[in-house]
Every structure is written in structure tokens, then in C-alpha cells.
BALUMNU-621453 format. One record per atom (N, C-alpha, C, O): residue number from 1; residue in three letters; x, y, z. Coordinates in Angstrom, 1 decimal. Example, Ala and Ser with C-alpha at 12.3 -4.5 7.8 and 13.67 -1.06 7.14 Angstrom:
REM residues 2
<pt><n>1</n><res>ALA</res><east>13.2</east><north>-5.7</north><up>7.8</up></pt>
<pt><n>1</n><res>ALA</res><east>12.3</east><north>-4.5</north><up>7.8</up></pt>
<pt><n>1</n><res>ALA</res><east>13.2</east><north>-3.3</north><up>7.8</up></pt>
<pt><n>1</n><res>ALA</res><east>14.2</east><north>-3.3</north><up>8.5</up></pt>
<pt><n>2</n><res>SER</res><east>12.8</east><north>-2.2</north><up>7.1</up></pt>
<pt><n>2</n><res>SER</res><east>13.7</east><north>-1.1</north><up>7.1</up></pt>
<pt><n>2</n><res>SER</res><east>12.9</east><north>0.0</north><up>7.9</up></pt>
<pt><n>2</n><res>SER</res><east>13.4</east><north>1.1</north><up>8.0</up></pt>
REM end
This chain:
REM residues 73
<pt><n>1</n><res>UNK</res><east>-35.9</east><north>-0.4</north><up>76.2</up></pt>
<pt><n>1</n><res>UNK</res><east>-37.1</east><north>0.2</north><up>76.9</up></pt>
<pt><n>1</n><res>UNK</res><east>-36.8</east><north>1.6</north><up>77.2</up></pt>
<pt><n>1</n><res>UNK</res><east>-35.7</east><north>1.9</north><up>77.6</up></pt>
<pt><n>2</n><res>UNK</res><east>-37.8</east><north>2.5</north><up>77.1</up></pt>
<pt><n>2</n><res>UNK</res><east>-37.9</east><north>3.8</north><up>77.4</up></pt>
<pt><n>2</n><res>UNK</res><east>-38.6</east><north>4.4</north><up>78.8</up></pt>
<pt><n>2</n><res>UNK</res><east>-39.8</east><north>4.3</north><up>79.0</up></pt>
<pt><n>3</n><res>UNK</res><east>-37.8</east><north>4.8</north><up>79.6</up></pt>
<pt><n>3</n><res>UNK</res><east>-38.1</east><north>5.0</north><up>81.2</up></pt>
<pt><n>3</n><res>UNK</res><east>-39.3</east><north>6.2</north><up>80.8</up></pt>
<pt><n>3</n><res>UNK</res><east>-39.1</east><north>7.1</north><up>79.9</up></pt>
<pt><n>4</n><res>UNK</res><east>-41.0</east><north>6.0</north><up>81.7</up></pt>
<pt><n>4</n><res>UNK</res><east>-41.2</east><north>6.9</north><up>81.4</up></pt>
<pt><n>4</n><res>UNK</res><east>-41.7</east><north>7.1</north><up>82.8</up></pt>
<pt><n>4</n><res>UNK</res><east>-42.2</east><north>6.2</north><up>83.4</up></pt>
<pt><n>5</n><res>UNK</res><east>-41.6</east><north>8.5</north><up>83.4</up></pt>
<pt><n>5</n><res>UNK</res><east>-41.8</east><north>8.7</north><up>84.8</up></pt>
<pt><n>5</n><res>UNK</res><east>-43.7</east><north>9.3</north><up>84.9</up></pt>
<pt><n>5</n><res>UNK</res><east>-44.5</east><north>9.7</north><up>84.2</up></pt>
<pt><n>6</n><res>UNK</res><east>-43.5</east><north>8.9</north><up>86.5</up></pt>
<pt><n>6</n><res>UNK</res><east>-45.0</east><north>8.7</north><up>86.8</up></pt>
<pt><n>6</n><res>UNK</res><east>-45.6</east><north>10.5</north><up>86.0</up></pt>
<pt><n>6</n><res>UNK</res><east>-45.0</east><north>11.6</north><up>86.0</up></pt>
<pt><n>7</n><res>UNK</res><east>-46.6</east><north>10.4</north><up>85.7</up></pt>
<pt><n>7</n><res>UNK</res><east>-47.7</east><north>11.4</north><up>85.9</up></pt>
<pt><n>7</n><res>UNK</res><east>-48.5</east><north>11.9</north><up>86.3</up></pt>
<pt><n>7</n><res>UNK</res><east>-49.0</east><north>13.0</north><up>86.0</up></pt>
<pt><n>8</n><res>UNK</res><east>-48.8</east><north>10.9</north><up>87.6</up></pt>
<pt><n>8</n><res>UNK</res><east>-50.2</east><north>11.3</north><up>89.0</up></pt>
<pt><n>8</n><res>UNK</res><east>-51.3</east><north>10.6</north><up>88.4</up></pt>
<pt><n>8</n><res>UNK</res><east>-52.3</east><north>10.5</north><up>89.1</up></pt>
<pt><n>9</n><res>UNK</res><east>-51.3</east><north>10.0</north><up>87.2</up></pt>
<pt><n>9</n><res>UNK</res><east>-52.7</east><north>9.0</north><up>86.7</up></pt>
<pt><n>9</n><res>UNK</res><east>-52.3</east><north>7.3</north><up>87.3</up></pt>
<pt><n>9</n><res>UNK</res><east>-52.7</east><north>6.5</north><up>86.5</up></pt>
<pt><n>10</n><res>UNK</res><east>-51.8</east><north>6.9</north><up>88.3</up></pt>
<pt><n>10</n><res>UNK</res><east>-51.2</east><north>6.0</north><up>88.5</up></pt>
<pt><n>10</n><res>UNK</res><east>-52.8</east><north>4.6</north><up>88.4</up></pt>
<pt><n>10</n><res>UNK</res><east>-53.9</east><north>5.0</north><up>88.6</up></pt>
<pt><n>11</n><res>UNK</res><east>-52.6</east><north>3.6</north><up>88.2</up></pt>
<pt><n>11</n><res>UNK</res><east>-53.9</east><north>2.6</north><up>87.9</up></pt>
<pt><n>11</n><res>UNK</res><east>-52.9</east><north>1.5</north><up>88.6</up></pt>
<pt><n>11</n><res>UNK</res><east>-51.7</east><north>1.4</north><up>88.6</up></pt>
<pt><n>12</n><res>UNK</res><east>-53.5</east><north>0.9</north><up>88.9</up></pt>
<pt><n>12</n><res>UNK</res><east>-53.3</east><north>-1.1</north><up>89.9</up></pt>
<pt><n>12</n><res>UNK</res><east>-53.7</east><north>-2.4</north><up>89.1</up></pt>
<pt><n>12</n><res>UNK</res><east>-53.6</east><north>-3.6</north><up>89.3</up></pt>
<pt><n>13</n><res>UNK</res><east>-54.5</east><north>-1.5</north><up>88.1</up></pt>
<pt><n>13</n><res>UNK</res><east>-55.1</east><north>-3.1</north><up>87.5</up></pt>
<pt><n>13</n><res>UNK</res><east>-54.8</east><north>-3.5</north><up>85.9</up></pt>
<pt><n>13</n><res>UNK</res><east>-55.0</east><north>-2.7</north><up>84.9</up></pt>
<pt><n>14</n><res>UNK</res><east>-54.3</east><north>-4.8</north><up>86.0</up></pt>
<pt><n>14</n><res>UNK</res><east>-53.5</east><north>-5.0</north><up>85.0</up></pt>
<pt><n>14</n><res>UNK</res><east>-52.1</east><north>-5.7</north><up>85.2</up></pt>
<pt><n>14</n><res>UNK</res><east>-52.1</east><north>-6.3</north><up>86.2</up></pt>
<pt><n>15</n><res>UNK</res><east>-51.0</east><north>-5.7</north><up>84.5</up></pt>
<pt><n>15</n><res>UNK</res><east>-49.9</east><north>-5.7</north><up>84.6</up></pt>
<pt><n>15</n><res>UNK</res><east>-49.2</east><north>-4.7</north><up>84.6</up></pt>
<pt><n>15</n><res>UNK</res><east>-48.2</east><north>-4.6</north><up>85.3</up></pt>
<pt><n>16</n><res>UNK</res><east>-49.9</east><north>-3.5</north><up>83.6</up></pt>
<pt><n>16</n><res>UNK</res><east>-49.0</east><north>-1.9</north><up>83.8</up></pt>
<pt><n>16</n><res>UNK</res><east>-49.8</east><north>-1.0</north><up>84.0</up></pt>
<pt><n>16</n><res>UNK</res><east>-51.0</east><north>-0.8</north><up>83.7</up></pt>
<pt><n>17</n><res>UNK</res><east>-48.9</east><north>-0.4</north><up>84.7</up></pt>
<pt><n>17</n><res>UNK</res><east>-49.9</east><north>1.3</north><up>85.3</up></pt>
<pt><n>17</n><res>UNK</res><east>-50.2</east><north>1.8</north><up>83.8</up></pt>
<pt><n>17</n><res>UNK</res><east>-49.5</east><north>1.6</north><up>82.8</up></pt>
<pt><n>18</n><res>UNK</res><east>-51.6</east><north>2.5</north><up>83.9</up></pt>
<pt><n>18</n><res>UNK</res><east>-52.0</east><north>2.9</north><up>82.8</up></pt>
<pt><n>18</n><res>UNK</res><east>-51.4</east><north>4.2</north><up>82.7</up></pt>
<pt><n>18</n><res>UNK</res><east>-51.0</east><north>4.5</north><up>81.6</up></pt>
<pt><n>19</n><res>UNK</res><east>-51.1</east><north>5.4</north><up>83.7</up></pt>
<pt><n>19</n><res>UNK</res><east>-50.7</east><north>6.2</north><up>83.8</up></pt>
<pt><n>19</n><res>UNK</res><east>-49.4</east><north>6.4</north><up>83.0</up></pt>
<pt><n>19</n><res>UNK</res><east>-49.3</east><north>7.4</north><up>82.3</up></pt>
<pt><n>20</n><res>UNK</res><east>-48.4</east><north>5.7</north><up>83.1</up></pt>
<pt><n>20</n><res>UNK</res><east>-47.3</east><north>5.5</north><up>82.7</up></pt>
<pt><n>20</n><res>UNK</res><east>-46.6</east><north>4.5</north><up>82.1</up></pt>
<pt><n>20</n><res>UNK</res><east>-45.4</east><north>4.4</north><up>81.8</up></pt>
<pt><n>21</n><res>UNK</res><east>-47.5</east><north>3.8</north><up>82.1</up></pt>
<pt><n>21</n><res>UNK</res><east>-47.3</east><north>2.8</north><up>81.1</up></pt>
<pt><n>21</n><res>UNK</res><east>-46.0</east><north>1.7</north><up>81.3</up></pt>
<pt><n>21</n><res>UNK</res><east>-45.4</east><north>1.2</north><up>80.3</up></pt>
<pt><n>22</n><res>UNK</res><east>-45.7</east><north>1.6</north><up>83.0</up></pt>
<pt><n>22</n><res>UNK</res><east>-44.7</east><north>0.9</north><up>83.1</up></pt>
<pt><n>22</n><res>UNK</res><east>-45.4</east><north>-0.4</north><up>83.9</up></pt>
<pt><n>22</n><res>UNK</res><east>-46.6</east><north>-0.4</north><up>84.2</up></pt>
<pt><n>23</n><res>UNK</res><east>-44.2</east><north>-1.6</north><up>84.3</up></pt>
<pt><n>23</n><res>UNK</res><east>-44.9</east><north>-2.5</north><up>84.8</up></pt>
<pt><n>23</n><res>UNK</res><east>-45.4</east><north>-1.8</north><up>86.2</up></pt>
<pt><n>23</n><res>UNK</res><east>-45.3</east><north>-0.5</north><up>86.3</up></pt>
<pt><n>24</n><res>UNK</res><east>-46.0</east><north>-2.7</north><up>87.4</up></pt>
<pt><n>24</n><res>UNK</res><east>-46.2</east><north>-2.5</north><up>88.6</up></pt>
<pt><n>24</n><res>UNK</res><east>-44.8</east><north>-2.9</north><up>89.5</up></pt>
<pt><n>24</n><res>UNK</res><east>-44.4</east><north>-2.3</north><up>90.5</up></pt>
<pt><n>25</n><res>UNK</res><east>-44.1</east><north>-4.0</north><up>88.9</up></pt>
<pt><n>25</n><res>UNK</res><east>-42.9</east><north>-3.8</north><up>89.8</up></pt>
<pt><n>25</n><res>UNK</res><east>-42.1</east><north>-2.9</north><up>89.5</up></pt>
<pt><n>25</n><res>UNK</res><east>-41.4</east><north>-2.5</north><up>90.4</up></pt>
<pt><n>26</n><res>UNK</res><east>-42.1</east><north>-2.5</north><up>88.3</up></pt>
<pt><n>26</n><res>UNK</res><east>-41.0</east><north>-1.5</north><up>88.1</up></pt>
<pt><n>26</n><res>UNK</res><east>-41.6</east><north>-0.3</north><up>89.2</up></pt>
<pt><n>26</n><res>UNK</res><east>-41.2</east><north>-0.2</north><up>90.4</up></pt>
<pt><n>27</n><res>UNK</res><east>-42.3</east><north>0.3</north><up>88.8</up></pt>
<pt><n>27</n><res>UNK</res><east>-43.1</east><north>1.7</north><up>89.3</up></pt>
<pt><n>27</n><res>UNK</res><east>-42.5</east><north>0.9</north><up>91.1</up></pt>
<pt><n>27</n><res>UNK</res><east>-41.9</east><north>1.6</north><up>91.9</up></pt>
<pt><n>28</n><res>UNK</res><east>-42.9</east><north>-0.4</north><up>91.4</up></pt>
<pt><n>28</n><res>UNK</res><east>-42.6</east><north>-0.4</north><up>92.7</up></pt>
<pt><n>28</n><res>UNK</res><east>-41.3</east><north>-0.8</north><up>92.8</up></pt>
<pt><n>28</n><res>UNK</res><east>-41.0</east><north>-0.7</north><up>94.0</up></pt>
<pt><n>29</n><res>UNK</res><east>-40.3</east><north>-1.1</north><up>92.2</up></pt>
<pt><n>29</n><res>UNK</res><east>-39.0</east><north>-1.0</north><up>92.2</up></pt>
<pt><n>29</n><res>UNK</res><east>-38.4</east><north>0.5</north><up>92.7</up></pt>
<pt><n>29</n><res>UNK</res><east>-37.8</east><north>0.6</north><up>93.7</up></pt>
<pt><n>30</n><res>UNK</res><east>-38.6</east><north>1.5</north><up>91.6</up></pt>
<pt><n>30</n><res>UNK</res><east>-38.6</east><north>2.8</north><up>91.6</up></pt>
<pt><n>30</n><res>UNK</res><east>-38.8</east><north>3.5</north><up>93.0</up></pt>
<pt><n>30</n><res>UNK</res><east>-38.2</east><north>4.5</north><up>93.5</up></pt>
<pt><n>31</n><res>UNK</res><east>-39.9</east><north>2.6</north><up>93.6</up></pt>
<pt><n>31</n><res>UNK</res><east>-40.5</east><north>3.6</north><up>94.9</up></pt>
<pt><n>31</n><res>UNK</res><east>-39.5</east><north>2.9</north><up>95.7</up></pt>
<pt><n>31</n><res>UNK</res><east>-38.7</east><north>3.8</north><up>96.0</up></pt>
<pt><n>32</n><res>UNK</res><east>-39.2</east><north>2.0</north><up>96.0</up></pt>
<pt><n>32</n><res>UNK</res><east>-38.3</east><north>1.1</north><up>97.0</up></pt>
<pt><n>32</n><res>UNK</res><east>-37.0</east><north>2.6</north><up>96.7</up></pt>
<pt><n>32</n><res>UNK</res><east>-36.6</east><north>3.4</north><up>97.6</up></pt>
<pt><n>33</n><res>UNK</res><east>-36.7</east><north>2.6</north><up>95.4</up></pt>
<pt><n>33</n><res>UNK</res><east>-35.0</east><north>2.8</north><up>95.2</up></pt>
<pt><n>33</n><res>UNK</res><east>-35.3</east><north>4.4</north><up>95.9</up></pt>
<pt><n>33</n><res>UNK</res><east>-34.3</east><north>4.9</north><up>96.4</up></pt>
<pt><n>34</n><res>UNK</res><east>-36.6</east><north>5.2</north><up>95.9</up></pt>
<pt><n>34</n><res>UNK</res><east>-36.5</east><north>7.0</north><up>96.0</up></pt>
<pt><n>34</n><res>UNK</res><east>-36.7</east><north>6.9</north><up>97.6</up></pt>
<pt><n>34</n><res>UNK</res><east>-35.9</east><north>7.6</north><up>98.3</up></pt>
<pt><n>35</n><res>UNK</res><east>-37.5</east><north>6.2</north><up>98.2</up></pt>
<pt><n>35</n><res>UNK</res><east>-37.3</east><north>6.0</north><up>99.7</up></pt>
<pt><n>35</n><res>UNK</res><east>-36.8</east><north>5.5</north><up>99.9</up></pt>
<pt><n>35</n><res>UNK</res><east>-37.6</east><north>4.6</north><up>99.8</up></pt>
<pt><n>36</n><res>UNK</res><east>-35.2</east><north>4.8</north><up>100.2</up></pt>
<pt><n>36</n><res>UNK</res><east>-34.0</east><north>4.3</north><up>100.2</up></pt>
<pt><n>36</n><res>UNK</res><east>-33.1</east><north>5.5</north><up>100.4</up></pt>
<pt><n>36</n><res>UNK</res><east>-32.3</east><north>5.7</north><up>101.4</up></pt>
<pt><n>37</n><res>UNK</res><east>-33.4</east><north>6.5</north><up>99.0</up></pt>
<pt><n>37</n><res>UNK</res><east>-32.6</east><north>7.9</north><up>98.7</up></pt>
<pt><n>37</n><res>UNK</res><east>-32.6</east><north>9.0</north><up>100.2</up></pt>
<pt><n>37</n><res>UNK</res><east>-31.8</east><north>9.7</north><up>100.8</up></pt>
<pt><n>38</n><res>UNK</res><east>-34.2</east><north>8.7</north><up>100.2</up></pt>
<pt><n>38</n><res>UNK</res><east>-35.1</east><north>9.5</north><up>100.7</up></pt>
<pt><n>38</n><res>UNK</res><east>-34.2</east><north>9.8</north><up>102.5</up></pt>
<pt><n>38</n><res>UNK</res><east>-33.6</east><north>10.6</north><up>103.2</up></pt>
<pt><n>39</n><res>UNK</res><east>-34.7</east><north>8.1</north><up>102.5</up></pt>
<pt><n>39</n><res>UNK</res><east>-34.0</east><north>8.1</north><up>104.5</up></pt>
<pt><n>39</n><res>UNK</res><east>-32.9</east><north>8.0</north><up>104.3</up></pt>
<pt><n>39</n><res>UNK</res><east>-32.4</east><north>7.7</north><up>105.4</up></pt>
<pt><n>40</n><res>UNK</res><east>-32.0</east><north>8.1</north><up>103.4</up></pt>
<pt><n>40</n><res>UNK</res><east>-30.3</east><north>8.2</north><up>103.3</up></pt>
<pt><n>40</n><res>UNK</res><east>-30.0</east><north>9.8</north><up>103.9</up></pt>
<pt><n>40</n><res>UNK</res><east>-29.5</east><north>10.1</north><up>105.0</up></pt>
<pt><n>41</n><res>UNK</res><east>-30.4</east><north>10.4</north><up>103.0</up></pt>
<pt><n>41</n><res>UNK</res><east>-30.3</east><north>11.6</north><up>102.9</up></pt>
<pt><n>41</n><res>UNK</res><east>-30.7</east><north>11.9</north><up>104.7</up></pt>
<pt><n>41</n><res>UNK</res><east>-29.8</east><north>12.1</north><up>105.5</up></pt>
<pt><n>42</n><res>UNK</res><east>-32.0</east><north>12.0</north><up>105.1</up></pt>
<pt><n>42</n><res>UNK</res><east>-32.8</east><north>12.4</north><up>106.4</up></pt>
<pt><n>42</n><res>UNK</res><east>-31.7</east><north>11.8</north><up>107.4</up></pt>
<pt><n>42</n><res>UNK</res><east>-31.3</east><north>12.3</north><up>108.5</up></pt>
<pt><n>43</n><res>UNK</res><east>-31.0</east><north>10.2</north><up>106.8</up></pt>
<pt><n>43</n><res>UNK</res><east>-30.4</east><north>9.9</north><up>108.4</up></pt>
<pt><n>43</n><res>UNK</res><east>-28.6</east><north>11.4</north><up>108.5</up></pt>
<pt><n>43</n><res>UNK</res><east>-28.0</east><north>12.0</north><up>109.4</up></pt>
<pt><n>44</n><res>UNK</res><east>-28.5</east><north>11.4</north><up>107.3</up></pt>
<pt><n>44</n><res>UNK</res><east>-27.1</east><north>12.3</north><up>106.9</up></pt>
<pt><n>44</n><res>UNK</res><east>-27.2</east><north>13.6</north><up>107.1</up></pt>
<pt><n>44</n><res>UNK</res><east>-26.3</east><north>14.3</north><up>107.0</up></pt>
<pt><n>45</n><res>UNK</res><east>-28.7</east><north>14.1</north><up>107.7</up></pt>
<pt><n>45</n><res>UNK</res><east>-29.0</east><north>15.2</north><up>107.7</up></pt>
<pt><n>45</n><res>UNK</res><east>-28.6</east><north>16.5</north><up>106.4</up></pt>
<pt><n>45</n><res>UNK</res><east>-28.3</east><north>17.6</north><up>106.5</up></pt>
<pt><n>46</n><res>UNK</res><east>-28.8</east><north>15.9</north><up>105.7</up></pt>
<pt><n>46</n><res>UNK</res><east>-28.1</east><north>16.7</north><up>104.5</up></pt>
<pt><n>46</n><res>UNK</res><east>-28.8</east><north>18.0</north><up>104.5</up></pt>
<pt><n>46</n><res>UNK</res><east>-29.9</east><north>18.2</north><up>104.9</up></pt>
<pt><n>47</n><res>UNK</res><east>-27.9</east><north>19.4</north><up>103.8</up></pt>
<pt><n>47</n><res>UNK</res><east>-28.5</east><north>20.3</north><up>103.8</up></pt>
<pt><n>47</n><res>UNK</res><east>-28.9</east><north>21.3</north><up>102.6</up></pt>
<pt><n>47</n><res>UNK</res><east>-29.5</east><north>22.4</north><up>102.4</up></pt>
<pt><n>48</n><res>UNK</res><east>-28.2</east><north>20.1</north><up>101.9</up></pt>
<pt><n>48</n><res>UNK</res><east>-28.2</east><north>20.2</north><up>100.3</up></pt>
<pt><n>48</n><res>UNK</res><east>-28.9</east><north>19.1</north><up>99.4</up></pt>
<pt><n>48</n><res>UNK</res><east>-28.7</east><north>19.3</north><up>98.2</up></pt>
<pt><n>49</n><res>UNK</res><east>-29.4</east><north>18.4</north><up>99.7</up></pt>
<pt><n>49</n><res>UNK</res><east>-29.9</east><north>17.4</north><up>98.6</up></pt>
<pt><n>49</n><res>UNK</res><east>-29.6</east><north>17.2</north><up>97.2</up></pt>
<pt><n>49</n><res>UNK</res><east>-28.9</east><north>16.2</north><up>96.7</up></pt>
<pt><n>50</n><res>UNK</res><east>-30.2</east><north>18.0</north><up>96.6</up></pt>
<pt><n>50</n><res>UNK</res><east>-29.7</east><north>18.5</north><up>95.4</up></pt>
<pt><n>50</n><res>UNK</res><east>-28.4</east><north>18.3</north><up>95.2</up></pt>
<pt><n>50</n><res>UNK</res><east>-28.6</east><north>17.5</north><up>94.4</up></pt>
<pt><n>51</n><res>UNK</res><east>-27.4</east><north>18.4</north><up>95.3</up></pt>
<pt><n>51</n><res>UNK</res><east>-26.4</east><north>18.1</north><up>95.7</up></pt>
<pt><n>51</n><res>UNK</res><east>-26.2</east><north>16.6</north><up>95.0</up></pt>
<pt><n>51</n><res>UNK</res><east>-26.1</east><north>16.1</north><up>93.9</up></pt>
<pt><n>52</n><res>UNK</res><east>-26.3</east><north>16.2</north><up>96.1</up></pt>
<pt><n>52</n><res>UNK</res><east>-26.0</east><north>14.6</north><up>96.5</up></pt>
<pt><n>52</n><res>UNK</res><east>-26.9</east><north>13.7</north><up>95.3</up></pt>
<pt><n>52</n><res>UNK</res><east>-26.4</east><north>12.6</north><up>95.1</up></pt>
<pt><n>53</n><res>UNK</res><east>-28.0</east><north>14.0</north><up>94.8</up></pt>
<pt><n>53</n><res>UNK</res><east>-29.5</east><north>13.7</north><up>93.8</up></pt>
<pt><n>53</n><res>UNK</res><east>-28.3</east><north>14.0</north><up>92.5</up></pt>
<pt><n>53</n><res>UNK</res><east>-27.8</east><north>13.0</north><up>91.8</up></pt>
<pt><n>54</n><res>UNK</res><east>-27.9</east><north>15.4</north><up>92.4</up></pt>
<pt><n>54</n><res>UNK</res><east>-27.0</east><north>15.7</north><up>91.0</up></pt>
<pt><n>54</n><res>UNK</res><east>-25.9</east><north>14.4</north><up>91.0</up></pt>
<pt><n>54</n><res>UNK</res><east>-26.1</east><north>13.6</north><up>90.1</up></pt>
<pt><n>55</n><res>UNK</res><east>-24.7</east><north>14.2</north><up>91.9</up></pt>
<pt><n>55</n><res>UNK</res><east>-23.8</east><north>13.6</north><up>91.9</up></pt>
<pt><n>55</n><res>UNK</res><east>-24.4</east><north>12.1</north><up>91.8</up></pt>
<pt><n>55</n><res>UNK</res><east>-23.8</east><north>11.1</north><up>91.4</up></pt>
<pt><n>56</n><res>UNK</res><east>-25.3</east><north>12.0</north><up>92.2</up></pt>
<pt><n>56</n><res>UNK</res><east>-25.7</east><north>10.7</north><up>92.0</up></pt>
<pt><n>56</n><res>UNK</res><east>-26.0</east><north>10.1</north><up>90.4</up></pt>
<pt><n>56</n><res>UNK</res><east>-25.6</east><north>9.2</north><up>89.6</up></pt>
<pt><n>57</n><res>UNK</res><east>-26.7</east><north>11.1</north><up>90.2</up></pt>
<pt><n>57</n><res>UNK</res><east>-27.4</east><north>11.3</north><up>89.0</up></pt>
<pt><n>57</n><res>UNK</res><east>-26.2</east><north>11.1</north><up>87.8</up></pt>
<pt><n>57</n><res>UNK</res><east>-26.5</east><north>10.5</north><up>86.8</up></pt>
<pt><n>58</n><res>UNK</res><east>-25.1</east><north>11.6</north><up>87.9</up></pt>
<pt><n>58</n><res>UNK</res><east>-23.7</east><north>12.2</north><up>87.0</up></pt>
<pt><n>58</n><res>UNK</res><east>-22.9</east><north>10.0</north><up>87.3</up></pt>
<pt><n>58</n><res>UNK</res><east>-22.7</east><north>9.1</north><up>86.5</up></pt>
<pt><n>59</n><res>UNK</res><east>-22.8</east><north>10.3</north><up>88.6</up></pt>
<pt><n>59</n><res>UNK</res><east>-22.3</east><north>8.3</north><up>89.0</up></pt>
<pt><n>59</n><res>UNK</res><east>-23.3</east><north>7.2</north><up>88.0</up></pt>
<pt><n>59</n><res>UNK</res><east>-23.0</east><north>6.2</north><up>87.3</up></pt>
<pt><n>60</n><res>UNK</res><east>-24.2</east><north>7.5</north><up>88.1</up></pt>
<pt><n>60</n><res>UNK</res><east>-24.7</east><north>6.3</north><up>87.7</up></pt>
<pt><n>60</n><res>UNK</res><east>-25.0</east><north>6.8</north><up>85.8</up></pt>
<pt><n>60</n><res>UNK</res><east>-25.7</east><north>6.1</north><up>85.1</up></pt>
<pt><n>61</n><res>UNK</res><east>-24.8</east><north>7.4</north><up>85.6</up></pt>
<pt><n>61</n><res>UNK</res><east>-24.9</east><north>7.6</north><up>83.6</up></pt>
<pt><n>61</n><res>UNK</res><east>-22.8</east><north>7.3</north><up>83.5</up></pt>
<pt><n>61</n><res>UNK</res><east>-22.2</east><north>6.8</north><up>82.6</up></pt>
<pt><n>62</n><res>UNK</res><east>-22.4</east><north>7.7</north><up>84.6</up></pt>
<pt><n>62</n><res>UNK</res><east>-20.7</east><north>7.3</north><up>84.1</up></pt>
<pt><n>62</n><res>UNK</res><east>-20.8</east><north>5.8</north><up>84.0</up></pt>
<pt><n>62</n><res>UNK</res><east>-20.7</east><north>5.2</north><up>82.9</up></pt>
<pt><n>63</n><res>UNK</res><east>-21.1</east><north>5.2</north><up>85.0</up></pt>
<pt><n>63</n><res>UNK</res><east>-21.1</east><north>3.8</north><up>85.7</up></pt>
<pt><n>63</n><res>UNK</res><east>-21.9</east><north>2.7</north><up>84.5</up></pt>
<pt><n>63</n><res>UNK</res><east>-21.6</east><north>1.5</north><up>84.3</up></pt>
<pt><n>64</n><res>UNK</res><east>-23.0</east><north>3.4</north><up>83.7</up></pt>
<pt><n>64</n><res>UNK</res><east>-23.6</east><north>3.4</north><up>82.8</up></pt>
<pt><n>64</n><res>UNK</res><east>-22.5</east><north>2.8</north><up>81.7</up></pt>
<pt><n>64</n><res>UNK</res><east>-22.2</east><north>1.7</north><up>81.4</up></pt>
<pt><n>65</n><res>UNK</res><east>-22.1</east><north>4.1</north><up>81.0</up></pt>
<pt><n>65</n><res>UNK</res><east>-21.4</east><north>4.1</north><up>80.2</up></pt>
<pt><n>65</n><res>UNK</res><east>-20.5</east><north>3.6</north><up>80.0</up></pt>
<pt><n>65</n><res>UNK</res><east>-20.3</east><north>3.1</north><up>78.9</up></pt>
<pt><n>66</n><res>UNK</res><east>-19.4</east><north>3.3</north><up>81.3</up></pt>
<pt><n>66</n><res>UNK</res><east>-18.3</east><north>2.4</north><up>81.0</up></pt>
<pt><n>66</n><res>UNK</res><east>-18.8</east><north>0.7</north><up>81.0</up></pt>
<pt><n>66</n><res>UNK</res><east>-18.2</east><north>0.0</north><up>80.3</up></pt>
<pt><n>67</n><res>UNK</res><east>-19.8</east><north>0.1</north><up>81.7</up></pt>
<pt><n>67</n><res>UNK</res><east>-20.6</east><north>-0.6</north><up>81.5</up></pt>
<pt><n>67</n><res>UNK</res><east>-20.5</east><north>-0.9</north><up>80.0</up></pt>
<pt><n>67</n><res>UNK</res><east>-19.8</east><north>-1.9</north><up>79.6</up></pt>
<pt><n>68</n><res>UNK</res><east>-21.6</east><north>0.1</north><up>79.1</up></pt>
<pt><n>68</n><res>UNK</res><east>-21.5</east><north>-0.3</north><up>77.8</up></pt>
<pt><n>68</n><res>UNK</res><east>-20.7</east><north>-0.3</north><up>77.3</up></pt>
<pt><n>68</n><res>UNK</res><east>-20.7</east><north>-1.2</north><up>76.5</up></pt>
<pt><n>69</n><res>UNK</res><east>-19.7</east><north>0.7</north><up>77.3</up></pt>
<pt><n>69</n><res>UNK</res><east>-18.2</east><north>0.7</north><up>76.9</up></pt>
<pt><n>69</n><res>UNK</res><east>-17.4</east><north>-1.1</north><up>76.8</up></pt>
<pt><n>69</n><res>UNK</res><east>-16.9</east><north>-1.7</north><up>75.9</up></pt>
<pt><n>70</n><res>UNK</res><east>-17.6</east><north>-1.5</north><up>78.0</up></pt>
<pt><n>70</n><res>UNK</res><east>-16.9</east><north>-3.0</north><up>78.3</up></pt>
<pt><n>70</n><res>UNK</res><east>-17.8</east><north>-3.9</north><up>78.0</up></pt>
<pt><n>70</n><res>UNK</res><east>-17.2</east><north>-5.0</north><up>78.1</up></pt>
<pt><n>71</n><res>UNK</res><east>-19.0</east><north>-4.0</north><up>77.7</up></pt>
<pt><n>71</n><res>UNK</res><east>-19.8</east><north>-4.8</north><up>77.1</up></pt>
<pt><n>71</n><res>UNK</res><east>-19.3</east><north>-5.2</north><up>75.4</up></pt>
<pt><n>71</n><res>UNK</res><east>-19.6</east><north>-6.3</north><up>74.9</up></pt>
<pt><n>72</n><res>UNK</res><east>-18.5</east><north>-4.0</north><up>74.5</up></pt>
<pt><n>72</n><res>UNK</res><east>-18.8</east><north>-3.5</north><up>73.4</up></pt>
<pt><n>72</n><res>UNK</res><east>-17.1</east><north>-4.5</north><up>73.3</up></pt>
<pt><n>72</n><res>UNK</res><east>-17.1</east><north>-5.2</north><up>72.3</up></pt>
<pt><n>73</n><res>UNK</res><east>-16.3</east><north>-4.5</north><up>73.9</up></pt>
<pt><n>73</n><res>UNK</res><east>-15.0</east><north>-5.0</north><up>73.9</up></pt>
<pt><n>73</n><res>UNK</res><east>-14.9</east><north>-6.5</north><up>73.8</up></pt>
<pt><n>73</n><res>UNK</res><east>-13.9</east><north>-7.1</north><up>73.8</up></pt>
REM end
């Protein structure tokens, strides 16, 4: 499956947003995991975000990888 991120055309009816063409739980998976991010960050007072969004971003494609790496073994 191919992640495809929201657009601002978001729809409720159905099984998938027509906007983006993903399920509804996913799209509401997604929102759970960015407000999660969201008040992480706000309680840490962070003053860089970016930051912390990049390193996150960099952990989870490694975490990824070795993942498929040890699947393949």
C-alpha cells in the first residue's frame, strides 16, 4: 500500500476518504499518532520541533529497515 497524505478534500462517507483515498481509520489512526506528537512536544516545551519531527522521521525509516532486513533472514 501507498501512503497517500490528506489534501483538505477530506469526505466521511463510505469506507474511504474520497479526498485521499485512504481508509477512515487509517486517516483517524494518523490523527491520534500527529496529536500524540503534537502534546509531546507542547508538554517538552520544545523550541525546535523540527528537530525532534526530523530525528523521528530518520528512527522510524532505520527501525523500518532493519525490520525488513530481519524479516528477509
Amino acid at each position: 500500500m501507498i501512503f497517500t497524505p490528506c489534501n483538505g478534500t477530506c469526505t466521511d462517507q463510505g469506507s474511504h476518504c474520497e479526498g485521499c483515498g485512504r481508509t477512515h481509520e487509517d486517516v483517524a489512526v494518523t490523527r491520534k499518532l500527529t496529536k500524540e506528537i503534537v502534546g509531546y512536544i507542547q508538554k517538552k516545551e520544545y523550541e525546535n520541533p523540527q528537530d525532534l519531527l526530523s530525528a523521528l522521521g530518520r528512527s522510524v525509516e532505520f527501525q523500518l529497515n532493519k525490520a525488513t532486513e530481519s524479516a528477509k533472514l
